[in-house]
PyMOL commands that place a pseudoatom at each C-alpha (Angstrom):
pseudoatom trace, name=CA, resn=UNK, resi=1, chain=A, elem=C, hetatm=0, pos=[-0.451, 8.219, -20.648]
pseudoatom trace, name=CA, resn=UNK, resi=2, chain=A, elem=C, hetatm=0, pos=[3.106, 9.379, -20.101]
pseudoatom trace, name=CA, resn=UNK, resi=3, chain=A, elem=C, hetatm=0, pos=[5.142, 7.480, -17.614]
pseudoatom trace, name=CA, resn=UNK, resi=4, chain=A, elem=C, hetatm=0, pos=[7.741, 9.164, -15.118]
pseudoatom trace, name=CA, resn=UNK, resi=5, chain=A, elem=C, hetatm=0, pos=[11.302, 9.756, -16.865]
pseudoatom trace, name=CA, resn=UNK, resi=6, chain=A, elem=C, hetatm=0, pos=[13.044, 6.638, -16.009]
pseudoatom trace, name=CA, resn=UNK, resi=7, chain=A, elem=C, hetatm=0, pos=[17.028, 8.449, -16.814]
pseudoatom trace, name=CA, resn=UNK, resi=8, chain=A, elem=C, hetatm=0, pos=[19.802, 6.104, -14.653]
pseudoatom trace, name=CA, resn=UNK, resi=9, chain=A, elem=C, hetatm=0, pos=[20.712, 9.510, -13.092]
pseudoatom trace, name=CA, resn=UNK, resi=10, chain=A, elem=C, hetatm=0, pos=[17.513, 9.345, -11.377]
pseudoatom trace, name=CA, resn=UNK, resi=11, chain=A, elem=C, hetatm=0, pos=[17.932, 5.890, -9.912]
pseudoatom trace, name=CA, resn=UNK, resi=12, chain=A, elem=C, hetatm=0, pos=[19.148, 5.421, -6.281]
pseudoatom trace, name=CA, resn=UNK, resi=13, chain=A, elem=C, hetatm=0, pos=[20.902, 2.471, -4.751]
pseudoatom trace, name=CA, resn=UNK, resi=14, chain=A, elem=C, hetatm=0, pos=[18.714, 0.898, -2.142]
pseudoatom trace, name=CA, resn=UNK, resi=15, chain=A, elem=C, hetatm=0, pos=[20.132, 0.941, 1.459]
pseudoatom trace, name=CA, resn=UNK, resi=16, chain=A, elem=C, hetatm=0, pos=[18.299, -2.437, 2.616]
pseudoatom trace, name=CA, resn=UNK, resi=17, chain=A, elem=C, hetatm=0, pos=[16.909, -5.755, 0.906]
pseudoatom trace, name=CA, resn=UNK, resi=18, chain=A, elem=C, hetatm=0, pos=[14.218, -7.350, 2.636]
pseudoatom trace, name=CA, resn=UNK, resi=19, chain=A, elem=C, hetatm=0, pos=[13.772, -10.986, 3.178]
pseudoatom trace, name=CA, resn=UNK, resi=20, chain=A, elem=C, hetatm=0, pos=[10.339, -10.499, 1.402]
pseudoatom trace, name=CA, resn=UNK, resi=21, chain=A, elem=C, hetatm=0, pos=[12.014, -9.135, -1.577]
pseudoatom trace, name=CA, resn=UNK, resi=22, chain=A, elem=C, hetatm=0, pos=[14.532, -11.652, -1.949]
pseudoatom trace, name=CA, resn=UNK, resi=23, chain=A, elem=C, hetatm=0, pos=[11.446, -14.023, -2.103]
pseudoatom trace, name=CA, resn=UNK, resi=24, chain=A, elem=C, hetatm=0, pos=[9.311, -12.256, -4.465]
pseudoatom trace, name=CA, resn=UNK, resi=25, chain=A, elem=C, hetatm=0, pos=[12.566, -11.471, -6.635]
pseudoatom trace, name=CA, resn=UNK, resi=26, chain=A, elem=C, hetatm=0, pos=[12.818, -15.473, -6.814]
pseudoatom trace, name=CA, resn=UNK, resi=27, chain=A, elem=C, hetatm=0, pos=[9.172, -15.900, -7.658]
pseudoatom trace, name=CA, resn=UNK, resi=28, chain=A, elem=C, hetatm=0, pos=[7.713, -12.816, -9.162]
pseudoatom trace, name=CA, resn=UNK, resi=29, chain=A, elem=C, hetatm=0, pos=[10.200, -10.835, -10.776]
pseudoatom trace, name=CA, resn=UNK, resi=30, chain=A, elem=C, hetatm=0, pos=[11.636, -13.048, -13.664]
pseudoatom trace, name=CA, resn=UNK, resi=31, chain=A, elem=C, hetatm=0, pos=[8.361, -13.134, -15.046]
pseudoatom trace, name=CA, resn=UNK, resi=32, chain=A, elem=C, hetatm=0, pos=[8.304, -9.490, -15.743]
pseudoatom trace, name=CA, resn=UNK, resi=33, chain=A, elem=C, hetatm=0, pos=[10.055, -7.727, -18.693]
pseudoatom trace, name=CA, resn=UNK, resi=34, chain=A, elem=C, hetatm=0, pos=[12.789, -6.426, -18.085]
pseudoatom trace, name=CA, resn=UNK, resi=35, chain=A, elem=C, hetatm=0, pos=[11.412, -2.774, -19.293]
pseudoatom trace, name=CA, resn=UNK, resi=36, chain=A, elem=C, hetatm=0, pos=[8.658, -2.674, -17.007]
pseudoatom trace, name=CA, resn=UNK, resi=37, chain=A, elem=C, hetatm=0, pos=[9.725, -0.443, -14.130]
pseudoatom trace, name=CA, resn=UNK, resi=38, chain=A, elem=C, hetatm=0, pos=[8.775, -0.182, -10.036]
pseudoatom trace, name=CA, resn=UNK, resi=39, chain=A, elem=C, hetatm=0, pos=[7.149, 3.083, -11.254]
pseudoatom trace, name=CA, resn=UNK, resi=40, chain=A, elem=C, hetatm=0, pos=[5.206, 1.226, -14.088]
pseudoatom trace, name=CA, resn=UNK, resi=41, chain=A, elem=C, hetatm=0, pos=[3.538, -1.046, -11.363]
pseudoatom trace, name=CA, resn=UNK, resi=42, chain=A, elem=C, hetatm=0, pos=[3.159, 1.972, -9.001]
pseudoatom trace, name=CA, resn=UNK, resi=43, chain=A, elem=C, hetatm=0, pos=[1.183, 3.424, -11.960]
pseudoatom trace, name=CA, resn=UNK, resi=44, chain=A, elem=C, hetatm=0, pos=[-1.014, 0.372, -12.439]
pseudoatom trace, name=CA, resn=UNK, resi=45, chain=A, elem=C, hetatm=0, pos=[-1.831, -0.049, -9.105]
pseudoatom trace, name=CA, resn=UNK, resi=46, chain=A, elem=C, hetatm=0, pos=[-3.103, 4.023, -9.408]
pseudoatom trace, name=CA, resn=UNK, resi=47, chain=A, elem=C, hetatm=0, pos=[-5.457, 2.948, -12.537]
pseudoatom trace, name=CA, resn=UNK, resi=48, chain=A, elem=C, hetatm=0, pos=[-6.501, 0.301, -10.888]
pseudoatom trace, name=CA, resn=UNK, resi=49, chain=A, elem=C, hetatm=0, pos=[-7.446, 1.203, -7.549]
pseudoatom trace, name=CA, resn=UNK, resi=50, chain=A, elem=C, hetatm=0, pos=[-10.842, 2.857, -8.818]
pseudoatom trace, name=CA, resn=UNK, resi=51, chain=A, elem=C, hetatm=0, pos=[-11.848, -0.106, -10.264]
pseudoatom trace, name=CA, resn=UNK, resi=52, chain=A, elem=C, hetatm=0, pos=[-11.168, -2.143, -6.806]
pseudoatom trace, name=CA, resn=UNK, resi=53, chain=A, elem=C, hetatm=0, pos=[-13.781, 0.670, -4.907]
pseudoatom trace, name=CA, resn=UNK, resi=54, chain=A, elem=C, hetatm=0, pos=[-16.153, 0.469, -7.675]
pseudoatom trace, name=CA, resn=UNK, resi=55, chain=A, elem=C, hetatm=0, pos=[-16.707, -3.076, -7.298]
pseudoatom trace, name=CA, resn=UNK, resi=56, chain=A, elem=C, hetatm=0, pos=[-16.752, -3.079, -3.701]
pseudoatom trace, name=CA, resn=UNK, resi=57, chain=A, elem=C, hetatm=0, pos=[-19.345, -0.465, -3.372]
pseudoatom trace, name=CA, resn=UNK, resi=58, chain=A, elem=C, hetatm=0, pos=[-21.768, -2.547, -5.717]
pseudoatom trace, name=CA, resn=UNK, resi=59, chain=A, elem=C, hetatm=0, pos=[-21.032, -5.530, -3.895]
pseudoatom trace, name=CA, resn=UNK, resi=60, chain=A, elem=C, hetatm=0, pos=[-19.577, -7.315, -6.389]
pseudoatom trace, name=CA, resn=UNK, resi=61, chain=A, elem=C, hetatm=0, pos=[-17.159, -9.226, -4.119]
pseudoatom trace, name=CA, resn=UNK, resi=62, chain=A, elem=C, hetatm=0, pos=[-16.441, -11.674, -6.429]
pseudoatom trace, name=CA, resn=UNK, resi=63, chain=A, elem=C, hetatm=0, pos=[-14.611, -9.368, -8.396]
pseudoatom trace, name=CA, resn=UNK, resi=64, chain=A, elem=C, hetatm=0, pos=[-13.831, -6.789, -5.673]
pseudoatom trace, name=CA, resn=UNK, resi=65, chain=A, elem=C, hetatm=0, pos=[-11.792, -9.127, -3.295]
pseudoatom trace, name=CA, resn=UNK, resi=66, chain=A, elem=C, hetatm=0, pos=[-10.120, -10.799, -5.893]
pseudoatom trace, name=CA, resn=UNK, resi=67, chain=A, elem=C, hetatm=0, pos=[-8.707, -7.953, -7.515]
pseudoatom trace, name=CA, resn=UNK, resi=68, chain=A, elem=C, hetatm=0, pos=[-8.315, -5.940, -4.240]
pseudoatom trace, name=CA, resn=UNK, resi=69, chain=A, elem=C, hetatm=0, pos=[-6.029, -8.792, -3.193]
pseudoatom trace, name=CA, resn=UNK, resi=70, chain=A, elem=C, hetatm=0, pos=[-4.134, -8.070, -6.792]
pseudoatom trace, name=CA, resn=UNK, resi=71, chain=A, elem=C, hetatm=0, pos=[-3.648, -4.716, -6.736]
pseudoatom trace, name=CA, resn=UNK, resi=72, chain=A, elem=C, hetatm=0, pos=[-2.958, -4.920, -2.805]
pseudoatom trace, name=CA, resn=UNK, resi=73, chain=A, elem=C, hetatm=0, pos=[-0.113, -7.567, -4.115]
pseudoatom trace, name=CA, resn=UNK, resi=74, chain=A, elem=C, hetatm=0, pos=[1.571, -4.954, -6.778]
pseudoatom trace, name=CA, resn=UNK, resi=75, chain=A, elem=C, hetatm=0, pos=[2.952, -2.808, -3.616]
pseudoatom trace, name=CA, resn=UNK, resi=76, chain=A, elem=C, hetatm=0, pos=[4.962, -5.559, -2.764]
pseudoatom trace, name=CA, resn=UNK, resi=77, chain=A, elem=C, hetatm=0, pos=[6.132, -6.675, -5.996]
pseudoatom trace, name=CA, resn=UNK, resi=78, chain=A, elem=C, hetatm=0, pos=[6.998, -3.054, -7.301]
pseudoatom trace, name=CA, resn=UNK, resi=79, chain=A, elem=C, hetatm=0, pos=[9.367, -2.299, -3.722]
pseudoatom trace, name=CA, resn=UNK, resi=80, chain=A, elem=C, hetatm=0, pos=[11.364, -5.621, -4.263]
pseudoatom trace, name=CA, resn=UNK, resi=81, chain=A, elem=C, hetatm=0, pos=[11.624, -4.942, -7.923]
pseudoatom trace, name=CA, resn=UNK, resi=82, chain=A, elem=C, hetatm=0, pos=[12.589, -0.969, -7.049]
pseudoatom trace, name=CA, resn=UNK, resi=83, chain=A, elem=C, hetatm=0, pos=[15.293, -2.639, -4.502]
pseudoatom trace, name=CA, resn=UNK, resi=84, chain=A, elem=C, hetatm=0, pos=[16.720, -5.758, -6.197]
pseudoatom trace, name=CA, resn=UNK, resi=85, chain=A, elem=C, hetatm=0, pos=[17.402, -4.041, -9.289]
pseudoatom trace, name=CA, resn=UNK, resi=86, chain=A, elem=C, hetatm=0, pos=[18.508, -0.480, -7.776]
pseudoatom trace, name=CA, resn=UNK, resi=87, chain=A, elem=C, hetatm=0, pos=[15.815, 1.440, -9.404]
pseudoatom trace, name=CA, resn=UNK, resi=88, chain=A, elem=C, hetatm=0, pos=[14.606, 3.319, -6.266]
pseudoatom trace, name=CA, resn=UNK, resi=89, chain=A, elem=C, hetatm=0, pos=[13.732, 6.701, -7.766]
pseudoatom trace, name=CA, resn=UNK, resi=90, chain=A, elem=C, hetatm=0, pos=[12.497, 9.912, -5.888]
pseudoatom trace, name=CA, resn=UNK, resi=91, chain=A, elem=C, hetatm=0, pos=[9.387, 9.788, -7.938]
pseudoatom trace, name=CA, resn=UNK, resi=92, chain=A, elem=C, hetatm=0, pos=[8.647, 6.278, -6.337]
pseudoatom trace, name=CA, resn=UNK, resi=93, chain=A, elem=C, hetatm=0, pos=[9.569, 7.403, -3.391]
pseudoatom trace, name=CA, resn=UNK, resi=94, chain=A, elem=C, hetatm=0, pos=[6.711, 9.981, -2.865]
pseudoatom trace, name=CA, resn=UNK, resi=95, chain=A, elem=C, hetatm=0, pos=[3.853, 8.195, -5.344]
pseudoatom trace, name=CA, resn=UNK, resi=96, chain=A, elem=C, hetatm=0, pos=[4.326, 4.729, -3.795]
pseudoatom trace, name=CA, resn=UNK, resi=97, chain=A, elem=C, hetatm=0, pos=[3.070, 5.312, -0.832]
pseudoatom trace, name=CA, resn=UNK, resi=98, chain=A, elem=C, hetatm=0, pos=[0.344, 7.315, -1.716]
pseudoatom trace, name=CA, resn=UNK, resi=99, chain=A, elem=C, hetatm=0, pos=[-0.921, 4.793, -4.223]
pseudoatom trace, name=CA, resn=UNK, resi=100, chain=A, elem=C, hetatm=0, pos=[-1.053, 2.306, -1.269]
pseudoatom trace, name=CA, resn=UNK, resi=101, chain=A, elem=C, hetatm=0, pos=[-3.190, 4.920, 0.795]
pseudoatom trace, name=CA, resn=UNK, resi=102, chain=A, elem=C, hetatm=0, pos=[-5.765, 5.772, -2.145]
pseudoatom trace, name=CA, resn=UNK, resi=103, chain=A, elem=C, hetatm=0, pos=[-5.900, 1.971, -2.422]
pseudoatom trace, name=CA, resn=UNK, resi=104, chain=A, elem=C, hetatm=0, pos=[-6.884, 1.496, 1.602]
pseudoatom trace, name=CA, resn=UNK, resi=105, chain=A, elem=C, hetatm=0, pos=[-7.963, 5.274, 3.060]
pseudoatom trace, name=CA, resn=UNK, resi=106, chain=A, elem=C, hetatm=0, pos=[-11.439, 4.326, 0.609]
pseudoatom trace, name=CA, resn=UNK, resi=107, chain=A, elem=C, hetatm=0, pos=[-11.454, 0.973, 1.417]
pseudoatom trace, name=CA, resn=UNK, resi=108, chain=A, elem=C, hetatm=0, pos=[-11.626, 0.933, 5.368]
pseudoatom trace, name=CA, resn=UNK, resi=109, chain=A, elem=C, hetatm=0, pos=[-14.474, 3.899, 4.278]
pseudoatom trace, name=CA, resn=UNK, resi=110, chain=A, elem=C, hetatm=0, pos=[-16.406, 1.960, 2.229]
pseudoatom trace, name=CA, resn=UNK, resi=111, chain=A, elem=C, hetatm=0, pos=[-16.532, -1.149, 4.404]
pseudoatom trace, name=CA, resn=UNK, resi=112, chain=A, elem=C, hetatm=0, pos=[-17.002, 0.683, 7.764]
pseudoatom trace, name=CA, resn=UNK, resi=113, chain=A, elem=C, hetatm=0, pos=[-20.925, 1.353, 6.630]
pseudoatom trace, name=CA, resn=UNK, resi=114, chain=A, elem=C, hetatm=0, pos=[-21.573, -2.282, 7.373]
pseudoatom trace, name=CA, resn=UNK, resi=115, chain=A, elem=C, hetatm=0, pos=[-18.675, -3.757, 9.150]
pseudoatom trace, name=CA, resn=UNK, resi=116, chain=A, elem=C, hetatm=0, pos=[-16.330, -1.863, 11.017]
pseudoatom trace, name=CA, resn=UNK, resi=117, chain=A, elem=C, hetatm=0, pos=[-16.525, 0.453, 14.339]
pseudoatom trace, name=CA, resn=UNK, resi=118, chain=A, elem=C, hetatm=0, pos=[-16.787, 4.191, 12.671]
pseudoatom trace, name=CA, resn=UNK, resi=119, chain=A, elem=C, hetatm=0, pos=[-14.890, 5.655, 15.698]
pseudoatom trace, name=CA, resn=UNK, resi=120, chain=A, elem=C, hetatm=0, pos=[-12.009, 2.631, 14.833]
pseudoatom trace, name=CA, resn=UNK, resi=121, chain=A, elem=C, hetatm=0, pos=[-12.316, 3.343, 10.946]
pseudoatom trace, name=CA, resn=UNK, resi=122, chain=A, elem=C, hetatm=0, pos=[-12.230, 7.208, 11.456]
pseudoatom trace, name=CA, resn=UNK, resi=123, chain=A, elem=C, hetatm=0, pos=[-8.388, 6.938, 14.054]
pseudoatom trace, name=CA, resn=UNK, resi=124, chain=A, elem=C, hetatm=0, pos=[-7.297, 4.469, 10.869]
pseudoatom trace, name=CA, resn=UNK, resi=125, chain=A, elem=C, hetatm=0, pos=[-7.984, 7.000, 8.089]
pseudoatom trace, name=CA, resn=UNK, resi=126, chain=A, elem=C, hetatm=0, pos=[-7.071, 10.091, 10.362]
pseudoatom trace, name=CA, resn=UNK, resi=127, chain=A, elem=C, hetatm=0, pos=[-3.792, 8.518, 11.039]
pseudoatom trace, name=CA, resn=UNK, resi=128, chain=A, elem=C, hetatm=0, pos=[-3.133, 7.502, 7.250]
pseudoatom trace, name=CA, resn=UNK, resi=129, chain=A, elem=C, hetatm=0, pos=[-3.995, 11.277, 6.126]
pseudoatom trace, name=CA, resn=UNK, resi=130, chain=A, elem=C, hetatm=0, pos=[-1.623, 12.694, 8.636]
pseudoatom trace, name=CA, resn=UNK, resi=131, chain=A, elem=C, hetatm=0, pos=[1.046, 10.682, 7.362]
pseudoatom trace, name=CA, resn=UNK, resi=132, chain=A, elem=C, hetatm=0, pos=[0.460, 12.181, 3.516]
pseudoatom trace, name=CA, resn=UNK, resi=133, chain=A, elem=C, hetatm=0, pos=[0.562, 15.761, 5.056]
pseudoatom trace, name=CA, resn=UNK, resi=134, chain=A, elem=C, hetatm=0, pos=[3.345, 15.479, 7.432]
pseudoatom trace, name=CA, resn=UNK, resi=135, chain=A, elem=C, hetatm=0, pos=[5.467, 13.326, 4.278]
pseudoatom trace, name=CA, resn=UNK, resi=136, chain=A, elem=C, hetatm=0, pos=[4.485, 16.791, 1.983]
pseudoatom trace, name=CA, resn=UNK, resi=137, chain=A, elem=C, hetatm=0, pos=[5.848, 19.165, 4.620]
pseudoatom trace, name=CA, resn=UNK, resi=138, chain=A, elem=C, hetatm=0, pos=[8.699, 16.739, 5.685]
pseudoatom trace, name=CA, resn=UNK, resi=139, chain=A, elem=C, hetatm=0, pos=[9.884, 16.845, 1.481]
pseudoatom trace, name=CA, resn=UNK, resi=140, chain=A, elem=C, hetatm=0, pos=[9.696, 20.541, 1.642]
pseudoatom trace, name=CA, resn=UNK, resi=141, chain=A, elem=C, hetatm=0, pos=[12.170, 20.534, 4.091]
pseudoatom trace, name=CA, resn=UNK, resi=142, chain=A, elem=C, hetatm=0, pos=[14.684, 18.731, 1.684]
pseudoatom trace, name=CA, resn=UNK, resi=143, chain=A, elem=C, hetatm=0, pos=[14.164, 15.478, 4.160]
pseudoatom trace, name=CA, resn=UNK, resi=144, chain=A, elem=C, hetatm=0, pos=[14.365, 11.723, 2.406]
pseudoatom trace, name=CA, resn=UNK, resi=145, chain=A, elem=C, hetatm=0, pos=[10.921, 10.308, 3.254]
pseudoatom trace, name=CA, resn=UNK, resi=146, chain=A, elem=C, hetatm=0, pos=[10.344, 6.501, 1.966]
pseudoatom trace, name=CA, resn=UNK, resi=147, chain=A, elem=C, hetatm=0, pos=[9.034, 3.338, 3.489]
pseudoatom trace, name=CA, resn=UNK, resi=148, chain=A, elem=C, hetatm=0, pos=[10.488, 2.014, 6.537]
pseudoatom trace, name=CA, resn=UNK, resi=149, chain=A, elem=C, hetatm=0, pos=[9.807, -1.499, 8.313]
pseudoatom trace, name=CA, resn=UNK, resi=150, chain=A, elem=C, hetatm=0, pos=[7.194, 0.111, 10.609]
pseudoatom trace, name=CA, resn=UNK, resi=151, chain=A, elem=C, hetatm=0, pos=[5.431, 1.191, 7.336]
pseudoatom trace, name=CA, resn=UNK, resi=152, chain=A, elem=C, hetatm=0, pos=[5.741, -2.235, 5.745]
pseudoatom trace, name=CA, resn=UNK, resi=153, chain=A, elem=C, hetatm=0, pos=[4.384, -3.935, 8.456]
pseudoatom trace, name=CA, resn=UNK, resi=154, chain=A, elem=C, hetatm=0, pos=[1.469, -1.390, 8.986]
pseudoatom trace, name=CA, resn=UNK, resi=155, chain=A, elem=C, hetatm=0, pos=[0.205, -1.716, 5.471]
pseudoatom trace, name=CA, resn=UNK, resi=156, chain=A, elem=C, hetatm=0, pos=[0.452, -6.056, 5.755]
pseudoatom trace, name=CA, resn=UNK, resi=157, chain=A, elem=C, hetatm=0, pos=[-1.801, -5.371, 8.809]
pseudoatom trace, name=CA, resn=UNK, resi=158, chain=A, elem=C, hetatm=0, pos=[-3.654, -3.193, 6.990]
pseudoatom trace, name=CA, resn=UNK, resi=159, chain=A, elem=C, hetatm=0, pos=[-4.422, -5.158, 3.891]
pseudoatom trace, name=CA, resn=UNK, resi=160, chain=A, elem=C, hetatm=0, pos=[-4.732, -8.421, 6.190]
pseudoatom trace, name=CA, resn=UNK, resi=161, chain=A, elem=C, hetatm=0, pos=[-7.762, -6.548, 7.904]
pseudoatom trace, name=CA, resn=UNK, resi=162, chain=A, elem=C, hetatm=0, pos=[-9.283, -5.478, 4.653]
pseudoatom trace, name=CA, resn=UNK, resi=163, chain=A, elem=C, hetatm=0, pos=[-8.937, -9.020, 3.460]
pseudoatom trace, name=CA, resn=UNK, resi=164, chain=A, elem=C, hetatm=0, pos=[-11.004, -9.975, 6.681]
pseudoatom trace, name=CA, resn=UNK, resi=165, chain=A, elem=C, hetatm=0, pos=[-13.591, -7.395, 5.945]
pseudoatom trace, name=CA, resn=UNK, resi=166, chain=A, elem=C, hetatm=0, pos=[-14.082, -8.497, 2.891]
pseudoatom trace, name=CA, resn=UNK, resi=167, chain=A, elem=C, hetatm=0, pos=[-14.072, -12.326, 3.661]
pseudoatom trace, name=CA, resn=UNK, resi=168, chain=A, elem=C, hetatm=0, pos=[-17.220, -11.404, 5.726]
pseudoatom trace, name=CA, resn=UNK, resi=169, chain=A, elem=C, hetatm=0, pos=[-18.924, -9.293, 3.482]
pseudoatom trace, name=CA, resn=UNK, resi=170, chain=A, elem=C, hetatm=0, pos=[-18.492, -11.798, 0.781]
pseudoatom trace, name=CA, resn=UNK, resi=171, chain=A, elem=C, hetatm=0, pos=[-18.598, -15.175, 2.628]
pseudoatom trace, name=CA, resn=UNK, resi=172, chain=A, elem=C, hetatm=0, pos=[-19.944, -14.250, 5.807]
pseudoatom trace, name=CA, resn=UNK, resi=173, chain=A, elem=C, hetatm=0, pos=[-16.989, -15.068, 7.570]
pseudoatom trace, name=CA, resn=UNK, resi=174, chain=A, elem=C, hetatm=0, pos=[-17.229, -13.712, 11.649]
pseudoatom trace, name=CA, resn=UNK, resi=175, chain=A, elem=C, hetatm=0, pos=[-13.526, -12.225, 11.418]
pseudoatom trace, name=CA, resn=UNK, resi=176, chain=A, elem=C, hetatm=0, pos=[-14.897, -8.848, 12.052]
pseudoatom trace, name=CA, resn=UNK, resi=177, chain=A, elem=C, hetatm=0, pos=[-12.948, -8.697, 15.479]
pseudoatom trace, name=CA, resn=UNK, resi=178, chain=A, elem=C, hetatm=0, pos=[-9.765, -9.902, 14.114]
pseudoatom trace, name=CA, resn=UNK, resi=179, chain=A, elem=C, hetatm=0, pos=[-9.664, -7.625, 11.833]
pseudoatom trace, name=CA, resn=UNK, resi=180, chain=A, elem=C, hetatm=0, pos=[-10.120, -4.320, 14.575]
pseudoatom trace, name=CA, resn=UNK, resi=181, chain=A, elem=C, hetatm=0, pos=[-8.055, -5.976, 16.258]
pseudoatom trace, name=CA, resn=UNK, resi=182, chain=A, elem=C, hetatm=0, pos=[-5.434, -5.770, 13.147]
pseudoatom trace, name=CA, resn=UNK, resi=183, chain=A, elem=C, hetatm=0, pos=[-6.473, -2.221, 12.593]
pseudoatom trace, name=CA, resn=UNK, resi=184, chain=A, elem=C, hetatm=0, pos=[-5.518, -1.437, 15.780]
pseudoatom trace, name=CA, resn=UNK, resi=185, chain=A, elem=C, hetatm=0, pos=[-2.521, -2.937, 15.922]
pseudoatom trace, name=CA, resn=UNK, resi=186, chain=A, elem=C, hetatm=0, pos=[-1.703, -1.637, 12.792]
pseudoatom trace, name=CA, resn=UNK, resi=187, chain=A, elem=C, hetatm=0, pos=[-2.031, 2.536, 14.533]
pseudoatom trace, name=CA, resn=UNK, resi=188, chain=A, elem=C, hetatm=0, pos=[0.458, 1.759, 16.713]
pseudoatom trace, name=CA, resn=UNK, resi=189, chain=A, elem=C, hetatm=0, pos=[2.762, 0.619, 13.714]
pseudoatom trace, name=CA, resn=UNK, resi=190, chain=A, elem=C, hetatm=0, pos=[1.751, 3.569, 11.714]
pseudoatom trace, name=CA, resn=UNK, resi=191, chain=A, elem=C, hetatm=0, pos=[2.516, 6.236, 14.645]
pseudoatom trace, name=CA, resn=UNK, resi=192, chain=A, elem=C, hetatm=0, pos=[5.835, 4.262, 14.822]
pseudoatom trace, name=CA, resn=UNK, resi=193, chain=A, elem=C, hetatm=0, pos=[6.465, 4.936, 11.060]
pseudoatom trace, name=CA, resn=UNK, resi=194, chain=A, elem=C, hetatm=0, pos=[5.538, 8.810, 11.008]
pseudoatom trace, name=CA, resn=UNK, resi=195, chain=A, elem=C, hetatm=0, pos=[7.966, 9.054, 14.137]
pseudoatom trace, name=CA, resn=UNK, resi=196, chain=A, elem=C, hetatm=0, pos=[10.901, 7.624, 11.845]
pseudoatom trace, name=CA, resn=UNK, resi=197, chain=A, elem=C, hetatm=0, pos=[9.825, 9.927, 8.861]
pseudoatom trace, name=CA, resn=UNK, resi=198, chain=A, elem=C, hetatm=0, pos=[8.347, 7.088, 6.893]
pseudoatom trace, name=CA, resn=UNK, resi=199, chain=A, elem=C, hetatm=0, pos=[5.957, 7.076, 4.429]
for i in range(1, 199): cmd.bond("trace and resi %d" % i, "trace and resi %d" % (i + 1))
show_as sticks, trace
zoom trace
């Protein structure tokens, strides 16, 4: 598989650090060669993310929620890497969000058969698609679309939800409610974020 060009010219200086990244740069980020690339882990997380459905439609939660939680993980660690290290590219820019959505947009599907409100399940994936197609038109009009903190802290609602879902479907867990009411929250977050052009 060929990997996005990775040429310095194509590297952009990131505007803001995160608290979060200065942790996970601490933690995470020495541990990782210093060849692999934000992009790399964006990729990975792309490969992966059929894997992640494929368990969790069998039921294999073992596996599923483990790995979800992994792969979940890898959006986190690739933006702090991409910012720490100033190797915010446009291709991450556009494909790093949408890895995050093919990751969750299946996932709230999937576990809305058994566990979540459709009508509440259908708003979260409506809002997440109109996101990708207003980014699209948004880069057609030359405009710099990337993750903002209304994005950020939609997706950690997002994946905290899942991670509720999936506690119940595995352990039997009763955090069904908190977790609409974390989806719900996290629509509000997510109009917030498409107002301020974010991905």
């Amino acid at each position: 598989m060929k990997f996005p060009s990775f040429r310095s010219t194509e590297y952009i200086h990131a505007h803001h650090i995160y608290p979060s990244d200065r942790i996970i740069a601490a933690l995470v980020l020495p541990f990782l060669p210093s060849t692999v690339t934000p992009n790399h882990i964006t990729m990975v997380r792309f490969i992966a993310t059929p894997f992640v459905l494929l368990l969790l439609s069998l039921q294999y939660y073992a596996w599923g929620v483990p790995l979800f939680l992994l792969v979940a993980l890898t959006d986190a660690v690739d933006g702090a890497l991409a910012r720490t290290r100033h190797h915010i590219t446009d291709w991450g820019r556009m494909f790093d969000p949408l890895a995050d959505k093919l990751l969750i947009i299946p996932t709230v599907l999937v576990l809305s058969i058994n566990f979540l409100d459709h009508y509440l399940a259908f708003i979260v994936v409506g809002v997440e698609l109109l996101i990708i197609v207003a980014a699209l038109a948004w880069r057609k009009e030359g405009r710099i679309v990337q993750a903002n903190w209304w994005g950020k802290i939609k997706m950690l609602l997002e994946v905290t939800a899942v991670m509720a879902l999936l506690f119940t479907a595995w352990l039997g867990w009763p955090l069904v409610p908190f977790a609409s009411y974390l989806f719900i929250t996290s629509i509000f977050f997510a109009v917030m974020s498409l107002i301020r052009f974010g991905a």
